[in-house]
Backbone as CSV, one residue per row, in Angstrom:
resi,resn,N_x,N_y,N_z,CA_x,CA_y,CA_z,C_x,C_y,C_z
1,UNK,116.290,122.852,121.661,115.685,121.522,121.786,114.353,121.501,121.030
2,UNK,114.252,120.169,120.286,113.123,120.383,119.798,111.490,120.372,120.741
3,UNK,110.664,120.707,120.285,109.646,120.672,120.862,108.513,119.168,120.496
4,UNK,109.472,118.598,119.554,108.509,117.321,119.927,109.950,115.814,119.874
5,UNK,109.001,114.999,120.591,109.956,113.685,120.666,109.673,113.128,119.603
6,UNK,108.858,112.649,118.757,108.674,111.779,117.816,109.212,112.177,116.011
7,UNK,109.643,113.636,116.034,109.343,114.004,114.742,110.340,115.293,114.874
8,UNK,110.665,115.939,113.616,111.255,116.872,113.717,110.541,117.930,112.780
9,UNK,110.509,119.164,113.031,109.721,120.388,112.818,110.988,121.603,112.218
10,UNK,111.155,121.422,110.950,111.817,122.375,110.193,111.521,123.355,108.864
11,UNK,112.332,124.514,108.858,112.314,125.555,107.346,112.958,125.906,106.830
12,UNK,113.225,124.610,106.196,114.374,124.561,105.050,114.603,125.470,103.678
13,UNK,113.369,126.038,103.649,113.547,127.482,102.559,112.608,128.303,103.096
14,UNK,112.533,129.610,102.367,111.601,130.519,102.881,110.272,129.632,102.408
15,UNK,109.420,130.121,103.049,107.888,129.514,103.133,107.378,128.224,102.928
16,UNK,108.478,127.225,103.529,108.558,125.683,103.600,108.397,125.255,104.428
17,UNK,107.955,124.730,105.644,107.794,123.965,106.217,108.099,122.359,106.011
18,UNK,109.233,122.050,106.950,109.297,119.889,106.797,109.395,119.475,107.715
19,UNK,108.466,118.344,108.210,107.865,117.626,109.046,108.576,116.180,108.992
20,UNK,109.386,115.497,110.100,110.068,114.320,109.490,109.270,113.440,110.734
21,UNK,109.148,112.439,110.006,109.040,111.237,111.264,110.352,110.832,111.685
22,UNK,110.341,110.736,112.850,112.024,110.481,113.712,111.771,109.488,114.855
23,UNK,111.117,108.595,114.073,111.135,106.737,114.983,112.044,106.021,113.982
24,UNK,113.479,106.065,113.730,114.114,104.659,112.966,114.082,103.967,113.321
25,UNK,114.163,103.774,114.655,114.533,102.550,115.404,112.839,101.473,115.109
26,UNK,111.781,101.965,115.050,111.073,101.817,114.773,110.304,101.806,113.490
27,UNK,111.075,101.786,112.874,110.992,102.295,111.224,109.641,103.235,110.435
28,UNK,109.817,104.295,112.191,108.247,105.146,112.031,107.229,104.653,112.073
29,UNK,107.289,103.692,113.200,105.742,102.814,113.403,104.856,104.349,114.240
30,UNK,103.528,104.437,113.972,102.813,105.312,114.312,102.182,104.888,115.636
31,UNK,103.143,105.287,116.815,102.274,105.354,118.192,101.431,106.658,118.685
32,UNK,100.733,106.044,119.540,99.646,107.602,119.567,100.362,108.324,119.924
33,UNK,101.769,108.742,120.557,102.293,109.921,120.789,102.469,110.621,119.591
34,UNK,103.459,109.568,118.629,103.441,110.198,117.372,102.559,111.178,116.230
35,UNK,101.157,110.244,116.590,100.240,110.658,116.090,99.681,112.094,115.912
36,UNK,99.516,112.194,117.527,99.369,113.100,117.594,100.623,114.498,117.808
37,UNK,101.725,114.438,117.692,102.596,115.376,117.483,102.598,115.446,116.050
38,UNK,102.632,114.666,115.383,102.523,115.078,113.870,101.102,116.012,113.433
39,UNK,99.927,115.979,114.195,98.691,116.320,113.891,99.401,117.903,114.445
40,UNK,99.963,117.996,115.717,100.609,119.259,115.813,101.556,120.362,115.301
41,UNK,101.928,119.488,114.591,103.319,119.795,113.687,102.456,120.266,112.700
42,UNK,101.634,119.738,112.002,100.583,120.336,111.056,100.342,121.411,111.211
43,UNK,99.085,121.738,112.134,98.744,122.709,112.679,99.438,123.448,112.908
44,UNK,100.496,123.630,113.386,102.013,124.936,113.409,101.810,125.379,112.166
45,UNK,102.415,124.241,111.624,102.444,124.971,109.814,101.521,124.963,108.922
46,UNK,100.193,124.880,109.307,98.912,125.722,108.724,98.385,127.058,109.105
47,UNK,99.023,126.929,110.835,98.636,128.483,111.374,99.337,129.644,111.195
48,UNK,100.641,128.873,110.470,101.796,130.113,110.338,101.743,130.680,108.823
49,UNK,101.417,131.615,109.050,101.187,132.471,107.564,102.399,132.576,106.542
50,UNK,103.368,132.821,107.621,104.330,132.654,106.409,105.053,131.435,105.571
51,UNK,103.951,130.043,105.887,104.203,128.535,105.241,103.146,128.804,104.618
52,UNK,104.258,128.178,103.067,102.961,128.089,101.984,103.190,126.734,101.715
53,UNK,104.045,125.921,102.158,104.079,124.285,101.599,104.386,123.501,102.902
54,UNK,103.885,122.723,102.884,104.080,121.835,104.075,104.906,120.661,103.598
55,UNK,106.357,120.007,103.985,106.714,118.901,103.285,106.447,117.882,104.640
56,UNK,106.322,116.442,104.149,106.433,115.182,105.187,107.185,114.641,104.591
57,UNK,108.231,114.030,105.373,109.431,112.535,105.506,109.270,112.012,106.506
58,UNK,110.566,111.292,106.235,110.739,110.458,107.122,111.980,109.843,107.297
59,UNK,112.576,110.375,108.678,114.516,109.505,108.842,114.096,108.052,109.091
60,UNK,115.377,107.862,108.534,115.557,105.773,108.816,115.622,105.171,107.138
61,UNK,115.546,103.712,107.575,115.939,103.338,106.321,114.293,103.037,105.414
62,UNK,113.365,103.664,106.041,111.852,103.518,105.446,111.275,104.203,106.054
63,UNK,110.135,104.716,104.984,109.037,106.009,105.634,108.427,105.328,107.133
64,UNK,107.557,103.913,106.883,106.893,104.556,108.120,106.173,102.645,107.793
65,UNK,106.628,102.267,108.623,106.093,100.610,109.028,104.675,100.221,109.502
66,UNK,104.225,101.446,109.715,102.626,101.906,110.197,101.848,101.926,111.337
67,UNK,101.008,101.445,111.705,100.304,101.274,113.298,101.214,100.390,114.026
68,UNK,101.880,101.242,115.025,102.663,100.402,116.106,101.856,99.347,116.638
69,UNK,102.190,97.827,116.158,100.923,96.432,117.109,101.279,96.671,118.658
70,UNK,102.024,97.617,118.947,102.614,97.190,120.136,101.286,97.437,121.191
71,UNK,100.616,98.669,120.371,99.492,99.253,121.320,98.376,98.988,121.173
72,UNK,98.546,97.392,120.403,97.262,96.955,119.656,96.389,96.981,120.536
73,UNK,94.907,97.357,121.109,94.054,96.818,122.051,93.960,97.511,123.399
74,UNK,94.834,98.585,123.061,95.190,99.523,124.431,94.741,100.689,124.150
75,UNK,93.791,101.487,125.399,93.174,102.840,125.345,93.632,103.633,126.117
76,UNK,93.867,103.005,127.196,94.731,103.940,128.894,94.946,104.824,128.134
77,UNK,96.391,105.150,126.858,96.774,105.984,127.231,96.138,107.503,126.230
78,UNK,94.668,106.886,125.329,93.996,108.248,124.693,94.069,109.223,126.252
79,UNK,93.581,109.449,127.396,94.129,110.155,128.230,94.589,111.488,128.743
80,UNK,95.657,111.103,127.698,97.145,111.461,128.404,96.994,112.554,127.212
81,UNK,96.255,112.689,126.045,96.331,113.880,124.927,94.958,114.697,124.825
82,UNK,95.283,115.866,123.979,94.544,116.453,123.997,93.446,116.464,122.717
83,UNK,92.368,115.684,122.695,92.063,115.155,121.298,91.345,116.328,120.527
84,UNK,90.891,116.008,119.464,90.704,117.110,118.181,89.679,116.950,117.985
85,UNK,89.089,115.881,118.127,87.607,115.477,117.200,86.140,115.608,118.588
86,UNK,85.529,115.169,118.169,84.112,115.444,118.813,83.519,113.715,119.791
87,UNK,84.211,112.734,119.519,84.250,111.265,119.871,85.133,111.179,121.075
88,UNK,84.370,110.427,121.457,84.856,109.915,123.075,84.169,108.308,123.323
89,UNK,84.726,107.946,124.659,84.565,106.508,124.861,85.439,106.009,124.631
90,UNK,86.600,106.096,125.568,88.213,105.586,125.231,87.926,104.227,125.744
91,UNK,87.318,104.205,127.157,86.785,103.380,128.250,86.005,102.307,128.005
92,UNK,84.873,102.317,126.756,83.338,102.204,127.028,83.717,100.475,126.657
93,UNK,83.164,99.439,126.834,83.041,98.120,126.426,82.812,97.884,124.819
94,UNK,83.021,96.723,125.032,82.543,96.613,123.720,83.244,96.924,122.515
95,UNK,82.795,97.058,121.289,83.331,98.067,120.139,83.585,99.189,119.697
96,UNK,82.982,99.804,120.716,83.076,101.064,121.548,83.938,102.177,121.434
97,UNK,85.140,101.595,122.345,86.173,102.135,123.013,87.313,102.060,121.282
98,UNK,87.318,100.777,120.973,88.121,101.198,119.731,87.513,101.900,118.320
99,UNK,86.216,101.669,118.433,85.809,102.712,117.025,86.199,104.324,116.811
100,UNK,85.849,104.941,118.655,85.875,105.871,119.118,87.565,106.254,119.075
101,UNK,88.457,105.307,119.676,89.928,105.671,119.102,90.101,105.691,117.284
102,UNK,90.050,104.936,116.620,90.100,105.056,115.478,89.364,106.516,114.417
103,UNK,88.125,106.470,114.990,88.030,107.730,114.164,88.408,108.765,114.508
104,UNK,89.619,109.151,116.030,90.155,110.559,116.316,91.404,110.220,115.632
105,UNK,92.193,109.109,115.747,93.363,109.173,115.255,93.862,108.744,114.292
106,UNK,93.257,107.937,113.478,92.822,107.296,111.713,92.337,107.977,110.968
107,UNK,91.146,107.666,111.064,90.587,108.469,109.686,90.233,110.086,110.153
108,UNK,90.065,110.085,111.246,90.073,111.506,112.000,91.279,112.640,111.262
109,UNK,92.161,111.992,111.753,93.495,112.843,111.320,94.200,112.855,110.404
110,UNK,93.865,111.485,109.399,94.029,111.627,108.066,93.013,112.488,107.185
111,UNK,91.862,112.456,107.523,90.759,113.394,106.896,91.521,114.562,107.032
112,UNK,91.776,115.449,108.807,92.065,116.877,108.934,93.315,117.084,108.020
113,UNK,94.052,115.966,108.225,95.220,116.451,107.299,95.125,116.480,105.554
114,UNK,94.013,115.837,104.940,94.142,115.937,103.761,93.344,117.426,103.458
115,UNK,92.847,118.268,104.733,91.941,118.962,104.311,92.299,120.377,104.765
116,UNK,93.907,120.474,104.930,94.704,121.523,105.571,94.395,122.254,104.026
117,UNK,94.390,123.783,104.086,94.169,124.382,103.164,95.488,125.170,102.582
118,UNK,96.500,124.203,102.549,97.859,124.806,102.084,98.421,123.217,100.829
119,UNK,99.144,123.847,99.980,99.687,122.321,99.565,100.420,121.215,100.264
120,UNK,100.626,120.206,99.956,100.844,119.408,100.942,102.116,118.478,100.222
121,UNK,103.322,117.894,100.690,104.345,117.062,99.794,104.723,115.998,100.577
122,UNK,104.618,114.635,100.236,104.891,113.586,100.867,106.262,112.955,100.190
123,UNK,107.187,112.821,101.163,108.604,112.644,100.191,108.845,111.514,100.616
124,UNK,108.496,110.399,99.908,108.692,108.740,100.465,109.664,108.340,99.890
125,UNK,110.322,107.115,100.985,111.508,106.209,100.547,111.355,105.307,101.022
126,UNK,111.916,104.304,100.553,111.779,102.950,101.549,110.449,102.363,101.405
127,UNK,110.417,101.431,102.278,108.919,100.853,102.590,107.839,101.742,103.396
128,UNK,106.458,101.499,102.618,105.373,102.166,103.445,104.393,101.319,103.477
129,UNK,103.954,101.210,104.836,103.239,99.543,105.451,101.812,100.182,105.594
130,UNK,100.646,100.160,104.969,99.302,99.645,105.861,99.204,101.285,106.232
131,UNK,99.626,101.767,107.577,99.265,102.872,108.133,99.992,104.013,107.705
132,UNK,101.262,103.699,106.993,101.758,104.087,106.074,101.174,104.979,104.932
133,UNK,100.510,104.313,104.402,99.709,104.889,103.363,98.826,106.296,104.080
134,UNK,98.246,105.895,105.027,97.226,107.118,105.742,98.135,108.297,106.215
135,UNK,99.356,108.109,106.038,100.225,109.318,106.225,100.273,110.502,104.588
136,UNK,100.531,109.364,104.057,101.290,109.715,102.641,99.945,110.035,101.272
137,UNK,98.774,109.332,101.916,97.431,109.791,100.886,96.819,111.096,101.136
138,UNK,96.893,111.243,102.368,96.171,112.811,103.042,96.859,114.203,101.751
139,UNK,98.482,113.654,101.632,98.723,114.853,101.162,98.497,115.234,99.316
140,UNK,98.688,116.765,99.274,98.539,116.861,97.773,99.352,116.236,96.895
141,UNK,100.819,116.320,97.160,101.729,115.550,95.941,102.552,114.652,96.334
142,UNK,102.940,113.580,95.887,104.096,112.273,96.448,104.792,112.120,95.513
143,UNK,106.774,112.634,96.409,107.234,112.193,95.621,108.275,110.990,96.446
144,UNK,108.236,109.931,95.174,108.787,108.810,95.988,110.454,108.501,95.604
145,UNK,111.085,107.950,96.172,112.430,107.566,95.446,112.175,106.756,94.800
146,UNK,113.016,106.111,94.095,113.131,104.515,93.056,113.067,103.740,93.911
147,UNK,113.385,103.837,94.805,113.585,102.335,96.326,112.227,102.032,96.690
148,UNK,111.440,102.848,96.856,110.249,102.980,97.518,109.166,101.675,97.024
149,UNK,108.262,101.444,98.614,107.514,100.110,97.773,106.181,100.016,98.581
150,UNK,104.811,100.074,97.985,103.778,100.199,99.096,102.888,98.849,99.463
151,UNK,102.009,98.854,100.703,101.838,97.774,100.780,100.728,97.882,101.698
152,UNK,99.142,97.585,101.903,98.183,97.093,102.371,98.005,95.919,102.637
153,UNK,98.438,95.337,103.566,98.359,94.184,103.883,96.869,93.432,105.388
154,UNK,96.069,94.614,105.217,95.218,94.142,106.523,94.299,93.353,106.276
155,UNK,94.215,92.485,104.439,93.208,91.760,104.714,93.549,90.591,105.083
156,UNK,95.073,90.164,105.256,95.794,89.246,105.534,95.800,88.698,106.663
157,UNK,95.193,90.304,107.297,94.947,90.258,109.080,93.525,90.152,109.499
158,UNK,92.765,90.224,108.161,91.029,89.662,108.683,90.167,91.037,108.356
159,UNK,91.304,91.837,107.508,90.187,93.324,107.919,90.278,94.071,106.545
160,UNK,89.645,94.776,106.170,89.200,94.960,104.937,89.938,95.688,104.480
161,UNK,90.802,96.691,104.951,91.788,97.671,104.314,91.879,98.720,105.831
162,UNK,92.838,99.325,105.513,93.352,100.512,106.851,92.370,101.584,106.631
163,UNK,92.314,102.194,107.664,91.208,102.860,108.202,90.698,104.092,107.239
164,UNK,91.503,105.024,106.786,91.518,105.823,105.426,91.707,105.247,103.980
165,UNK,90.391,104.925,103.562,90.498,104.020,102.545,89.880,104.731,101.596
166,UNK,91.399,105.008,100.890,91.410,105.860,99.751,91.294,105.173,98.496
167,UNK,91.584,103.992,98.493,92.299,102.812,97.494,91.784,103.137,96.558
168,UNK,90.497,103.210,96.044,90.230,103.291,94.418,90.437,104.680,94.163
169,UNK,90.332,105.692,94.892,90.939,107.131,93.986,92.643,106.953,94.176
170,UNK,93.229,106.444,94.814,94.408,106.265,94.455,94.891,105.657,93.298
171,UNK,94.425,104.397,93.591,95.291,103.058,92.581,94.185,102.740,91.191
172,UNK,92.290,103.733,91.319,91.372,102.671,90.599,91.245,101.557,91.162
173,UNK,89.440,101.813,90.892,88.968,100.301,91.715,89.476,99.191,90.930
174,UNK,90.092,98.901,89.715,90.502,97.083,90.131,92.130,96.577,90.619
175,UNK,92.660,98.017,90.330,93.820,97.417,91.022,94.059,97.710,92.256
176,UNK,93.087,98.504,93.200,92.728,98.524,94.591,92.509,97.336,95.138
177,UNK,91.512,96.232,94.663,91.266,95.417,94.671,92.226,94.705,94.430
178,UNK,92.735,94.508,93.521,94.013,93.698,93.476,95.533,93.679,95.236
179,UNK,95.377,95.005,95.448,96.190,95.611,96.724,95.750,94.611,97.608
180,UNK,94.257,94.801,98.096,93.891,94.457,99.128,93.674,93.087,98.875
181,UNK,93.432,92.434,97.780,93.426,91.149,97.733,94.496,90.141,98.282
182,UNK,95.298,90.730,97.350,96.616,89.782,97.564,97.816,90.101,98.530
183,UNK,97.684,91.244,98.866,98.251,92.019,99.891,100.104,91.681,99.126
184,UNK,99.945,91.968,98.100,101.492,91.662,97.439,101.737,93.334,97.429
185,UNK,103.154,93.809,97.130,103.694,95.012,97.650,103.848,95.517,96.153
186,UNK,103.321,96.921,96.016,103.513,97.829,94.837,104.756,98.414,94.667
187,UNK,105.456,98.514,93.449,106.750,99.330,93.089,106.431,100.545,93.492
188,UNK,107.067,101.326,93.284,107.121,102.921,92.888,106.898,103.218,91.428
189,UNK,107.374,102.755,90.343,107.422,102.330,89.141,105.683,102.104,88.948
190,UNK,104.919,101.110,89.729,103.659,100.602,89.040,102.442,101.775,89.444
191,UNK,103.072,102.277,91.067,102.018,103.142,91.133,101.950,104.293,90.590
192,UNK,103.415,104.744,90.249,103.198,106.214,89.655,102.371,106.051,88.077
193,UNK,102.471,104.555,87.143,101.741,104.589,86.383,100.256,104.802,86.997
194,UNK,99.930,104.683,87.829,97.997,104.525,87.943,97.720,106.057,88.767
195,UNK,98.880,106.322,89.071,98.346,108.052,89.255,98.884,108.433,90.521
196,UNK,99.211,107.511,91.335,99.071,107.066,92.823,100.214,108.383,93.296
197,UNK,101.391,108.609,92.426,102.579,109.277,92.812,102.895,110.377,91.878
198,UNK,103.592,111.584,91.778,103.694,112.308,90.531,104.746,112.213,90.366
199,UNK,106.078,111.798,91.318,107.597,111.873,90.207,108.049,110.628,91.099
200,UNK,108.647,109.672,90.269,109.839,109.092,90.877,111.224,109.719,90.721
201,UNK,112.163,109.766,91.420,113.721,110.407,91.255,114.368,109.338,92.387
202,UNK,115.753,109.423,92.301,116.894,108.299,92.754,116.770,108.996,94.098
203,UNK,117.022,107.885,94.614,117.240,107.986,96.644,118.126,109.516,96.930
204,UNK,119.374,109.229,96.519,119.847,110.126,97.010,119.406,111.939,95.889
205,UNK,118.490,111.948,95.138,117.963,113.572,94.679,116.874,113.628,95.235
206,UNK,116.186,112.633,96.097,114.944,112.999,96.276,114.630,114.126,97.395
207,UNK,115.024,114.316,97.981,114.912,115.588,99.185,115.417,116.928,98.610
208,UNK,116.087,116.673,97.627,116.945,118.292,96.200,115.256,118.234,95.785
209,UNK,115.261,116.900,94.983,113.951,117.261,93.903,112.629,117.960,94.598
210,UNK,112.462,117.446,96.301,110.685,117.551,96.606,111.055,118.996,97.304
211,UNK,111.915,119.641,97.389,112.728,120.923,98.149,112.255,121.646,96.898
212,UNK,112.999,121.409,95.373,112.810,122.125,94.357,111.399,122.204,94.343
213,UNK,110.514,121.474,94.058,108.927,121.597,94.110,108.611,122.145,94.977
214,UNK,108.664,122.431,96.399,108.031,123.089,97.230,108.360,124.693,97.208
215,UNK,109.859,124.842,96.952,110.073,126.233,96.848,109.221,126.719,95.416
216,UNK,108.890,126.140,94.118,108.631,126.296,93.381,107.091,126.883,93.752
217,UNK,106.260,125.710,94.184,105.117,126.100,94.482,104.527,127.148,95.795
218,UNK,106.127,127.441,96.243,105.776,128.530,97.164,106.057,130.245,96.540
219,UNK,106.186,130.080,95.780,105.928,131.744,94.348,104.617,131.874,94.160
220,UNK,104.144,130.845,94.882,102.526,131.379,93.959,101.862,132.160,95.020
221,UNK,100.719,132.770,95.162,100.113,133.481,95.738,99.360,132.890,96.715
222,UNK,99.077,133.142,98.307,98.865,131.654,99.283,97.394,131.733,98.798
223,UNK,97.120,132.603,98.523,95.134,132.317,98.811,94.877,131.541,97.352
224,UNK,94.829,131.866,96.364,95.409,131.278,95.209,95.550,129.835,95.156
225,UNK,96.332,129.546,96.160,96.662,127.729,96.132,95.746,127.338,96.597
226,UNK,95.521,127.577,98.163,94.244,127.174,98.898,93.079,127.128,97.872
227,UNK,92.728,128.277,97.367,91.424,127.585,96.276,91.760,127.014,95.507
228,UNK,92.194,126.907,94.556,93.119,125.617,93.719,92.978,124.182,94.458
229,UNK,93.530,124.455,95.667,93.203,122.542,96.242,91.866,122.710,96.695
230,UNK,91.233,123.591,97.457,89.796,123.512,97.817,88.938,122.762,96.870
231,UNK,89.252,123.256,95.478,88.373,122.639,94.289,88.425,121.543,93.564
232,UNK,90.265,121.394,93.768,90.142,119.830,93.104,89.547,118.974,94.464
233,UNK,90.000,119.281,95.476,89.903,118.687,96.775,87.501,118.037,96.633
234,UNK,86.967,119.355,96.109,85.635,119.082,96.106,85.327,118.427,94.528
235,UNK,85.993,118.522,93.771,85.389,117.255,92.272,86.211,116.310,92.790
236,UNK,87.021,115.715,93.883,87.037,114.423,94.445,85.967,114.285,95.231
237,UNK,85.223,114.789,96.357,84.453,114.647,96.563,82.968,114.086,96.627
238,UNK,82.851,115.015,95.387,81.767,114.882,94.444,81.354,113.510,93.959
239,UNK,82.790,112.810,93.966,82.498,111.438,93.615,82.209,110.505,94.480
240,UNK,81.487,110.809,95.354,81.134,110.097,96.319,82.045,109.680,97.524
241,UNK,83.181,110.220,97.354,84.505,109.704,98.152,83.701,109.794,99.889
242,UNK,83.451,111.106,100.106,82.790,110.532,101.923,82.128,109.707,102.325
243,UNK,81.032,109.539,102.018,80.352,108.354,101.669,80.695,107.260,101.883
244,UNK,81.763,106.755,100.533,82.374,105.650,100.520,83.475,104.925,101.709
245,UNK,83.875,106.450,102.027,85.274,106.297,103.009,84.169,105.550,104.526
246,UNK,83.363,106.287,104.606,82.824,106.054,106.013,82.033,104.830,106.086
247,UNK,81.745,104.308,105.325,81.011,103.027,104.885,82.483,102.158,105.018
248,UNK,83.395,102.368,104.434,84.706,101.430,104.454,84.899,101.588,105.814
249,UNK,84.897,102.595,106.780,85.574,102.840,108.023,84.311,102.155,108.864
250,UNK,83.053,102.162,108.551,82.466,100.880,109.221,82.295,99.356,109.549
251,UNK,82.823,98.956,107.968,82.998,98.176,107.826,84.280,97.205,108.634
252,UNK,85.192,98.392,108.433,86.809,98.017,109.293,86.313,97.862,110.846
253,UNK,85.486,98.086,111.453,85.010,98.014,112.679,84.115,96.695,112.827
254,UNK,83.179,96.104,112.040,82.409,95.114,111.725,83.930,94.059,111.919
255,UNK,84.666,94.107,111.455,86.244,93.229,111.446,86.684,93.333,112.348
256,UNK,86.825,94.292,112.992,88.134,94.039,114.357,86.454,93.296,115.436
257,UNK,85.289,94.019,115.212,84.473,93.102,116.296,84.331,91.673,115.832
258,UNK,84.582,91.513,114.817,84.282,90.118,114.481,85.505,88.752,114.642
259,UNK,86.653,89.636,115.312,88.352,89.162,115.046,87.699,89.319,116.633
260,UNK,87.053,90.323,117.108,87.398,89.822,118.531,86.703,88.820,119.010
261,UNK,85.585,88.529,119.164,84.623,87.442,119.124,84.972,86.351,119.094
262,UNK,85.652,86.144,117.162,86.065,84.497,116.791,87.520,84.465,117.764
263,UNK,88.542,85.450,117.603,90.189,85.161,118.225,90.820,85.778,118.907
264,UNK,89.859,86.437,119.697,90.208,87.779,120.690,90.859,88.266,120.770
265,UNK,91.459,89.036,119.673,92.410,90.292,119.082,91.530,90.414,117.776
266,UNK,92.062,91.598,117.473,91.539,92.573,116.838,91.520,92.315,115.463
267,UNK,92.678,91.657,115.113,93.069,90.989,113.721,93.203,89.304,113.769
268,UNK,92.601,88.889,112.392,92.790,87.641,112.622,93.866,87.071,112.484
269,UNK,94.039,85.789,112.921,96.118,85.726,113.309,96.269,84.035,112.289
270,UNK,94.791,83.980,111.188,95.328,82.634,110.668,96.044,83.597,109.060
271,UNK,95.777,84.692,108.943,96.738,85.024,107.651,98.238,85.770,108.140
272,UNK,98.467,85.779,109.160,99.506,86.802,109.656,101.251,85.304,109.828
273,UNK,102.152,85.698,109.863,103.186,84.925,110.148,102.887,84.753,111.818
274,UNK,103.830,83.498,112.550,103.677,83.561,113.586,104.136,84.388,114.221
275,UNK,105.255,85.231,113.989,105.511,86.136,115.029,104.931,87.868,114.701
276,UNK,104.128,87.829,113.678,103.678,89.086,113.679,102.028,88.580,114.905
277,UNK,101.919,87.582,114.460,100.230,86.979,115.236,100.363,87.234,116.678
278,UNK,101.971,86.450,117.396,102.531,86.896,118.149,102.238,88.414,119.261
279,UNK,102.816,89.232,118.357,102.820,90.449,118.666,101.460,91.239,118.327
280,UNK,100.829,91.334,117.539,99.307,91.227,117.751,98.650,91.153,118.984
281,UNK,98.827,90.095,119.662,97.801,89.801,120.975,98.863,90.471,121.907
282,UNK,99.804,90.804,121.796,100.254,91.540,123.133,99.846,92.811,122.876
């Protein structure tokens, strides 16, 4: 039996590690259970010496639909886990209680995960929504199918972009801007031109192809890789990227307090359809 409900934990070649999201029914919407079993699933396969590649998927007919709304506005159940970061105030009033969730399980755990010191492979298909992206940017390489299609849509919802806001080292600042503007959905095709992805391949080779890459990059020597990403990992850096990220991740908080105030939910519900606005306030 596996040891987690949300995800599946496999080693599909010697020194591989693959990590699947296993919500279809949900099309891998990210609830905090999830969350945090995937942050665990990590950690397995960073602590285990004999993984030199870590892969992420995802079963169903799309990677990952993103922040479950279901738990929009709800803390009860931070709780019930065992958190990672140094922030607390699940409880506290105010803006409080959700800043304090967001930076353990947003940008918190997208940071730890982009900063695992092993390579990292994100094997996308399908649609990837909003929270989506904070799965699939953390890691070192993405490879996507031809189907695949991305999409930031939170300014639609009143808020400046999702919580790990990578957007201009991903896409470049003007067609970041363009993302978050119009909240219209990227090919696979447009992003791998701007850098965003390194291979597209057809639906059905893509799990052969990101298998071939991982066994590939698991010949190399582990300490070897780790400095290799340590360094590109710090001339991203360098460019001001923390900085910027945490200034964006303030800002995203300035929005949900300001969504609560004017329409008491978190997101504003005059750019959203009615039944996503709907589901929002529950």
């Amino acid at each position: 039996m596996s040891e987690f409900e949300t995800l599946l934990y496999e080693r599909p070649a010697d020194h591989v590690a693959r990590i699947v999201l296993n919500r279809p029914d949900t099309r891998n919407a990210q609830d905090t259970k999830l969350l945090y079993e995937l942050n665990a699933a990590f950690d397995k396969a960073a602590q285990d010496d004999e993984v030199k590649v870590i892969m992420l998927a995802g079963n169903g007919p799309h990677f990952s639909s993103g922040h479950d709304l279901r738990e929009a506005g709800s803390y009860d159940n931070m709780d019930e886990f065992d958190t990672v970061g140094t922030w607390c105030g699940w409880h506290c009033a105010g803006a409080e209680a959700q800043m304090a969730r967001e930076r353990e399980i947003y940008i918190g755990f997208s940071e730890r995960w982009r900063n695992i010191p092993k390579p990292t492979i994100a094997v996308v298909h399908g649609k990837v929504i909003a929270g989506g992206l904070m799965l699939i940017w953390p890691c070192d390489i993405i490879i996507a199918a031809d189907d695949a299609m991305f999409l930031d849509n939170t300014v639609a919802m009143g808020v400046g972009g999702v919580e790990y806001f990578a957007h201009p080292w991903e896409l470049g600042h003007r067609k970041a801007k363009e993302m978050l503007f119009t909240a219209d959905w990227l090919t696979a095709e447009q992003v791998e031109k701007l850098g965003m992805i390194n291979h597209i391949v057809p639906k059905d080779e893509l799990d052969g192809f990101a298998l071939g890459m991982a066994e590939k990059i698991a010949q190399k020597p582990m300490f070897a890789l780790k400095l290799a990403k340590e360094a590109v990992n710090a001339a991203q850096d360098c460019s001001g990227r923390n900085n910027a990220m945490q200034t964006a991740f303030a800002l995203h908080h300035v929005a949900h307090s300001h969504n609560m105030q004017v329409h008491g939910m978190l997101v504003d519900p005059t750019g959203l359809s009615p039944a996503v606005a709907g589901k929002a306030k529950k």
